[in-house]
C-alpha positions as CSV (number, residue, x, y, z in Angstrom):
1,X,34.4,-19.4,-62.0
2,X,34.7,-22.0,-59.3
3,X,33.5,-25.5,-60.5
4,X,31.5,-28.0,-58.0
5,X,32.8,-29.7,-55.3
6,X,32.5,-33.9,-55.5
7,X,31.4,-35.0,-52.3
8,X,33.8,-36.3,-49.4
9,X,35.4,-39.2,-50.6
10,X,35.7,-40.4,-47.2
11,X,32.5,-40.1,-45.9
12,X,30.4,-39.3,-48.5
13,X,29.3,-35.4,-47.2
14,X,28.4,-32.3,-49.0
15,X,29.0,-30.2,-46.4
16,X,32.0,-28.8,-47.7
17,X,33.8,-25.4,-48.2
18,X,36.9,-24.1,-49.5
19,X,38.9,-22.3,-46.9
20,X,41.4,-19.6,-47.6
21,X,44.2,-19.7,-45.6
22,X,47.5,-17.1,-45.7
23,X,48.6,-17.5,-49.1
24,X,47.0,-20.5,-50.5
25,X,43.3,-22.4,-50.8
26,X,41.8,-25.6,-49.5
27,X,38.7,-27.7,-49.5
28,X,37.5,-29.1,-46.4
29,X,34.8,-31.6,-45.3
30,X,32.7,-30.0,-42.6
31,X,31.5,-33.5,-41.1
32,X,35.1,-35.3,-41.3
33,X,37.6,-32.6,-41.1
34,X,39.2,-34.0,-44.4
35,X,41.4,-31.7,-46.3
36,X,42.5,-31.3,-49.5
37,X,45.4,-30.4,-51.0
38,X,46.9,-26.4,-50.6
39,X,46.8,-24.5,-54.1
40,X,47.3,-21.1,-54.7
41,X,43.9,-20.3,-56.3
42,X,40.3,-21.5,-55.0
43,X,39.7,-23.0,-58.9
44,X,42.6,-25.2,-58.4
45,X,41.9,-26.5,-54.8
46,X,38.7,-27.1,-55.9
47,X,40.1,-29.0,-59.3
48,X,42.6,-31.0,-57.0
49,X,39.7,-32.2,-54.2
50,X,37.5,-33.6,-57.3
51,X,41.1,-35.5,-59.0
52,X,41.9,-36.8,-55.1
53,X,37.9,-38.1,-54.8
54,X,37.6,-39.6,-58.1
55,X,40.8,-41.3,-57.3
56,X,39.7,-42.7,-54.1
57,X,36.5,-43.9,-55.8
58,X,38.4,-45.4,-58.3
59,X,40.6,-47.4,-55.4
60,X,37.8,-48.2,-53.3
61,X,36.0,-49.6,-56.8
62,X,39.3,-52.0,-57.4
63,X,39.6,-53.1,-53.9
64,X,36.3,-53.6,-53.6
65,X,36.4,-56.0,-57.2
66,X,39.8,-57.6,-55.7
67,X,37.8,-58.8,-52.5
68,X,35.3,-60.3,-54.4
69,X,37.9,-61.8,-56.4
70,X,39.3,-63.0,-53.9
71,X,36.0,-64.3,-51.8
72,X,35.1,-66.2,-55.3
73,X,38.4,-68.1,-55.3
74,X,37.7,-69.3,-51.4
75,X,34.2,-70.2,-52.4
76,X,35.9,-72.3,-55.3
77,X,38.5,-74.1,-52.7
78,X,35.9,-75.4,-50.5
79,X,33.8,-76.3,-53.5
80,X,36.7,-78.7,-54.6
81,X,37.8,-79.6,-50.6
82,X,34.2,-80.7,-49.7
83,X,33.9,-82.6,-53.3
84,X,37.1,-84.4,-52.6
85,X,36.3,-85.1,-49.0
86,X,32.9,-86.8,-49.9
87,X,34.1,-88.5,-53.5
């Protein structure tokens, strides 16, 4: 029983298939060309394409919350630079 596939965690595509090559299994994204990782059985390439996307989405979530982190503490220093320039 073969379990469904996240989408691309790269670009977001559903066009994607598992490939069989010699001795082992693969998912690929038919719109990137993004691999996943070789296993010996189509279940577990399958398995180990979903862990790789949620873990990108998970990364992309904490940069993403970093930045604006980040962009909050910039807005803060000018906030404080322009009250001490015109104080």
């Amino acid at each position: 029983m073969i379990t469904n596939i996240c989408a691309c965690p790269f670009c977001s595509s559903n066009h994607l298939h598992v490939t069989h090559h010699l001795v082992s299994y693969s998912v690929e994204c038919g719109t990137c060309k993004a691999t996943g990782p070789r296993k010996k059985s189509e279940f577990d390439a399958v398995v180990s394409w979903n862990v790789l996307s949620a873990n990108v989405e998970l990364a992309k979530m904490v940069e993403k919350n970093d930045l604006l982190s980040r962009v909050a503490q910039v807005e803060n220093a000018v906030q404080q630079l322009e009250v001490n320039l015109y104080s």
